[in-house]
N, C-alpha and C positions, 0 to 999 in steps of 0.2 A: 586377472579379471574373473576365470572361471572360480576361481577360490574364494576370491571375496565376494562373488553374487552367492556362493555356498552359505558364507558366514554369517551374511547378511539376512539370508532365511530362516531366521530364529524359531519360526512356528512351523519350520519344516514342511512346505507347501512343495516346494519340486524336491527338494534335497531332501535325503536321509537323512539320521542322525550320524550316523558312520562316515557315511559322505561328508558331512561337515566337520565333525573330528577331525578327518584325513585332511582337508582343507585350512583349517586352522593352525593342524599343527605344521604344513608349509610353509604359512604365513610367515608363524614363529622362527623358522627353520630359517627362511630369508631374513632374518634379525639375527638369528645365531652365528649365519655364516661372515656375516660382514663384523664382528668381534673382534678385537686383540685374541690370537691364542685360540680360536676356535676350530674345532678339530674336522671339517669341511668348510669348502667355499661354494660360492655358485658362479658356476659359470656359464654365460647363456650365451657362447658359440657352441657346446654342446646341447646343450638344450635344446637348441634352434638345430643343429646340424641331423639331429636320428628323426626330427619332423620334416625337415627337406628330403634326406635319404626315401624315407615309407613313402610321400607323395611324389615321388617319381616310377614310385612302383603301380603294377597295374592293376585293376580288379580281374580278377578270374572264375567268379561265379555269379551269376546273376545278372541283373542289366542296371546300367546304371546312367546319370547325365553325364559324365566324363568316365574316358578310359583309363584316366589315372585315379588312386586313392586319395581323397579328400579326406584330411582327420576331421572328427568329431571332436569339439570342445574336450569333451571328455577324456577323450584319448590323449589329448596333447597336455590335458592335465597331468596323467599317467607317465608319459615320456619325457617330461620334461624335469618330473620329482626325478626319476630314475637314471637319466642323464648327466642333468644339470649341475648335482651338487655333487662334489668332488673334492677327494683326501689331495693331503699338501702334497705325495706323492703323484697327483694325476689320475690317478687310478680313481670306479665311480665309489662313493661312500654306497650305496646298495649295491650289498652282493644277493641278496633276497627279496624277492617282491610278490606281493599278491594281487591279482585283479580278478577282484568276484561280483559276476555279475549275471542277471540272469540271461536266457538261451536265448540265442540270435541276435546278440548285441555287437556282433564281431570282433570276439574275442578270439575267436582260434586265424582268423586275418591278421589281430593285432600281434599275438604272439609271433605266426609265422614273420612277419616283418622286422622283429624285435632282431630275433636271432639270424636273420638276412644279415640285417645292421651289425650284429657282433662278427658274423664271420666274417663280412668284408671291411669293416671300419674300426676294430678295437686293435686290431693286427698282434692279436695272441697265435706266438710262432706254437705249431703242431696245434692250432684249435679244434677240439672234439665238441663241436655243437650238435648237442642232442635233442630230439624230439621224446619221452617219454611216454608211456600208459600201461594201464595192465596187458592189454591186447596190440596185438602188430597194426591192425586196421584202424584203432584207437591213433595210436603214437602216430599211423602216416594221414592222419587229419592236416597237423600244422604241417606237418613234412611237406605233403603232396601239393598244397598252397604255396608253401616256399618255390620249391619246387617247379611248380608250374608259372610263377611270377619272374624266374630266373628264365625260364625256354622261353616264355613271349618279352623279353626287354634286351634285344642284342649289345645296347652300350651298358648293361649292367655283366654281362660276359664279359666284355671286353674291357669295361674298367681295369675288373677287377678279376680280372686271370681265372672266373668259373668253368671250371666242366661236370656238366648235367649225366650222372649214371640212373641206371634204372632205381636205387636206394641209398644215393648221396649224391652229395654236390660239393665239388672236391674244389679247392683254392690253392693251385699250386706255387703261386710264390712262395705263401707261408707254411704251406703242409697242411692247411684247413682242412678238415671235412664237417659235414651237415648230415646228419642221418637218423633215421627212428629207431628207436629199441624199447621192444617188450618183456614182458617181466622176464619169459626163458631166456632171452638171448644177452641178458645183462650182466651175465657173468662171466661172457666172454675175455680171453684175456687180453691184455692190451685197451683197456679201456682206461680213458682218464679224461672224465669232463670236466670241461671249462666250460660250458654255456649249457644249462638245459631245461626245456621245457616242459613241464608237468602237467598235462592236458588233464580238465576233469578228476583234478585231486581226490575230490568226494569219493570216485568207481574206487579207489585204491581199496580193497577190501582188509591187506594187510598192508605192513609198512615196508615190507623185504623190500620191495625195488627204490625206495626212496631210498631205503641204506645199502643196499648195495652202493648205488650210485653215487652215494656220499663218502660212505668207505675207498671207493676207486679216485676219488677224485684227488689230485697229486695238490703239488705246490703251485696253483696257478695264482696269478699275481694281482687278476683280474676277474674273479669267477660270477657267474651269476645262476642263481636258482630263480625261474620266475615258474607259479602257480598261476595257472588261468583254470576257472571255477564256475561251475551254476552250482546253488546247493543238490543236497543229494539224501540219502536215506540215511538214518543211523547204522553205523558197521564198525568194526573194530579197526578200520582203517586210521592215517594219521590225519584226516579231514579233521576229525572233529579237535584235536590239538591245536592244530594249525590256525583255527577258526579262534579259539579259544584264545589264544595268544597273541594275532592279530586284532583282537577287539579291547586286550588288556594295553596291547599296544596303542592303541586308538585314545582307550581313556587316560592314557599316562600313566599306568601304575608300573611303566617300568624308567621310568623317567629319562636320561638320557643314557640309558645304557643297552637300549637295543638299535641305535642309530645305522644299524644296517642291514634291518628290514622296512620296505616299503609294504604298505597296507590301503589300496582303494579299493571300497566296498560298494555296492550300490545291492541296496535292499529297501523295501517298504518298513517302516518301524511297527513296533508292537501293537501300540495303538490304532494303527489304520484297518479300516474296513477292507476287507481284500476284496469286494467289488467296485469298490471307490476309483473310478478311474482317474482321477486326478490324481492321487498316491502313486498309480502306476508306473509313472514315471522316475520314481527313485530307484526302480530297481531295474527300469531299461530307457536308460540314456539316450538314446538313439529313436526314442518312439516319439521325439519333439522333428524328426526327419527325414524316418520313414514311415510312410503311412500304411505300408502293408505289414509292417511288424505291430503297429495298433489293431489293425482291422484283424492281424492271427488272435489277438491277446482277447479282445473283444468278442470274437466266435467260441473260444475256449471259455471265457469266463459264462457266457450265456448255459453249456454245458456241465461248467461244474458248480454253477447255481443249481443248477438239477438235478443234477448223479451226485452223491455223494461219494462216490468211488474215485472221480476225476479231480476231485476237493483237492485233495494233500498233492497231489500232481500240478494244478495250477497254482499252489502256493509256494511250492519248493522249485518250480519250472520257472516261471512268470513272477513271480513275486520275492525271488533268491531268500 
């Protein structure tokens, strides 16, 4: 439903244009997989099962009208491409995904829950789910969220065999652990991730810890890289790669041969007025239901109508 009100939006009134790229080529995707011979399927007990897991989880910052998470349209668009479609071995067809979106959209909520889901439900024996950034206090953004959604949800211990340390969250049946790591600490030995999260791709200033992390990372059977993103400044970082290849991905120029990166973008297009509040909404999803993420966007934009200094700040913050 969330795809085809995308698609449907041809003069891009809520939707982006990347937004609806991403959306289309789902559609198509649910065409591919139901084929003689097509090299994923869909299957939508997965799909449905990492949206029941996340809404039994709690919120832990802010106030909200329920004490569990509610997805967002959006989000369930996210989780369910990323889930749902599945190689003939079982295994998900993305081991890559990106969600770029602009700040305060609950993206480092959504990440943290992603890789909850992988370390309790994908049951990758010794799983090393990592939190990433260039900074320690960076990488325990999603950590500290995870983290904190495991010490308030006793039947999620209990499920599933958690014990909560000061800088992991260990899964003893299978030999799990959940934990942050910053650029120094990633070349410690004995590393080899299966799950990890890359908060704030943009800060990367260099690529080192992307490749550390991908050089360590063994024969897992099951892997995932997920990028969660606001834009960010030009730097010699792999942001602007990533960005780059994501968007060729969007238009098809690589046809079906990158079928295991996922790409949802939410950005205002080229053409819109970046005081246009009706645009605003393509680049934060979430501002159709919260009304204090509109009232931040709207105080900001009043100030960088005015300061030119604040300009490039609410367009690369608020407008991705």
């Amino acid at each position: 439903e969330y795809a085809r009100a995308a698609v449907a939006d041809r003069k891009g009134k809520r939707h982006g244009r990347l937004l609806r790229l991403g959306a289309q080529r789902f559609l198509d995707d649910l065409k591919r997989a139901k084929k003689k011979g097509a090299p994923f399927r869909f299957d939508e007990w997965h799909a449905t099962d990492v949206c029941d897991f996340i809404e039994k989880l709690p919120h832990v910052e802010g106030k909200w009208d329920t004490p569990e998470i509610v997805l967002h349209p959006s989000h369930v668009f996210f989780l369910v491409n990323l889930f749902g479609f599945r190689k003939p071995d079982g295994s998900r067809r993305f081991t890559s995904a990106l969600f770029a979106v602009a700040r305060k959209n609950a993206k480092s909520t959504l990440a943290a829950a992603i890789l909850l889901y992988c370390e309790c439900c994908e049951n990758e024996e010794g799983a090393q789910v990592i939190s990433a950034a260039t900074t320690f206090p960076q990488a325990s953004i999603i950590f500290g969220v995870a983290k904190r959604m495991v010490e308030k949800t006793p039947d999620l211990r209990e499920a599933f065999g958690l014990e909560v340390f000061a800088k992991s969250v260990a899964r003893v049946e299978t030999g799990a652990s959940f934990k942050p790591i910053h650029a120094k600490a990633s070349t410690q030995d004995g590393l080899n991730p299966s799950h990890v999260g890359l908060d704030e791709i943009h800060a990367h200033k260099t690529p080192d810890l992307l490749n550390v992390l991908t050089s360590a990372a063994g024969a897992r059977a099951n892997p995932l890289w997920l990028y969660t993103t606001t834009e960010g400044y030009t730097n010699p970082g792999p942001w602007a790669e990533i960005r780059q290849f994501a968007k060729q991905l969007l238009e098809g120029v690589f046809g079906g041969t990158a079928d295991h990166f996922l790409a949802v973008f939410f950005a205002v297009d080229d053409d819109d007025a970046d005081f246009d509040e009706a645009a605003w909404l393509k680049a934060n999803p979430l501002a159709d239901t919260n009304p204090h993420l509109l009232a931040a966007i709207r105080k900001e934009a009043v100030e960088a109508k005015a300061m030119p200094s604040k300009l490039a700040e609410f367009q690369i913050k608020r407008l991705n």
